[in-house]
N, C-alpha and C positions, 0 to 999 in steps of 0.2 A: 627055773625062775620065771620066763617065760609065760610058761603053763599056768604057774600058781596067779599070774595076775591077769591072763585070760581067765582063768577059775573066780578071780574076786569079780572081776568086770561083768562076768555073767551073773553070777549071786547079783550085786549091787542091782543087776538091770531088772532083776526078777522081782526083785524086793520092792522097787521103784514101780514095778507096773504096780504089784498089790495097793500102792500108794494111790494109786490116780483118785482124782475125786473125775465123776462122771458127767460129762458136757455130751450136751445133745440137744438136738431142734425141737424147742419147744411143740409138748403134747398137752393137750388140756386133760386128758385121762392122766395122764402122771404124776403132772403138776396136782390135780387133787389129791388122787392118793398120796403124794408123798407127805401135803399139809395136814390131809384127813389122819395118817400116821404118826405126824410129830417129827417127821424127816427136817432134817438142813437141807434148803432149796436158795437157791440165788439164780434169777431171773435177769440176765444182760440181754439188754438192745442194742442193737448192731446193726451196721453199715456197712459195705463190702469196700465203697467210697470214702469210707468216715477215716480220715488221720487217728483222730482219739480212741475210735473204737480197737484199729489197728494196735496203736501202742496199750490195748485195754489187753488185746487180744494176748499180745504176748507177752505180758505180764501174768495172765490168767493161765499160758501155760509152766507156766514158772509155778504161779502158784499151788497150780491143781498137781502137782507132783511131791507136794509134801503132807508127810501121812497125817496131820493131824485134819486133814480137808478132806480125807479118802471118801467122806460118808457125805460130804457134801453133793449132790447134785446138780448142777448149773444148765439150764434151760436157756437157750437162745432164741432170743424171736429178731427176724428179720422185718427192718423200718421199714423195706422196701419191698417184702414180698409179701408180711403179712399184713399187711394193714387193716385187715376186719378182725384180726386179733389181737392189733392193738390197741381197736378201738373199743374191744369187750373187754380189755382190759386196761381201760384209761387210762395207756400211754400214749405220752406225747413227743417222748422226746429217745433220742440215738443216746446211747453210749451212758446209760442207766443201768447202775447196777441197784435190784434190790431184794434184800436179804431176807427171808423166813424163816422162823422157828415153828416148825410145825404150821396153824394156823392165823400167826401172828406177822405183822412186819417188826422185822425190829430194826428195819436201819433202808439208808437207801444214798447212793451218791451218782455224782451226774458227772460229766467228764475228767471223771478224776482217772489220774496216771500216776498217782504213786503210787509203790507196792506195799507201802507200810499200813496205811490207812485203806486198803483193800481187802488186805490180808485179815485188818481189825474191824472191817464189816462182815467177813466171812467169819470169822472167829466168834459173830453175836451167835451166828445160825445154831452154834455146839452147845 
């Protein structure tokens, strides 16, 4: 018995990783192609300082673990490190999530910490 649910545990985790949708420090080479592609891209600004970004953060890893996001993308830019990148790309503000469909925005929200209306901004991207 044992075995059999070390055996499920492992399946369920393997299954789970295939799920992740992919976060990473924003690249302007990637970020274009993924819009120039027609990729689901979601672009968060973040603070290492920031309360809201904190509870964005781990919400977002909640969220990026279920499969229907797997193909999602999520590009991070740092308020505080990059700041000539946010200024080419006229942000202004921390703890901004905003959503594309390809080369389109379709959505964008600003200290929100709910997981439901997160999850239905990530859900324009699909």
């Amino acid at each position: 018995m044992r075995f059999a649910r070390v055996l499920i545990g492992a399946l369920l985790s393997a299954v789970s990783i295939g799920a992740l949708a992919e976060v990473s420090h924003f690249d302007q080479q990637t970020y274009d192609e993924l819009r120039r592609e027609g990729k689901p891209v979601v672009v968060h600004t973040d603070a290492t300082w920031c309360p809201i970004c904190k509870k964005q953060k781990d919400l977002l890893s909640s969220i990026e673990q279920e499969p229907r996001f797997r193909d999602v993308t999520v590009l991070v830019v740092d308020v505080d490190a990059d700041k000539d990148l946010m200024q080419s790309l006229h942000l202004t503000k921390r703890s901004v999530f905003i959503a594309y469909k390809g080369d389109t925005e379709v959505g964008r929200s600003m200290a929100d910490t709910d997981k439901d209306s997160i999850e239905a901004l990530f859900a324009k991207t699909l």
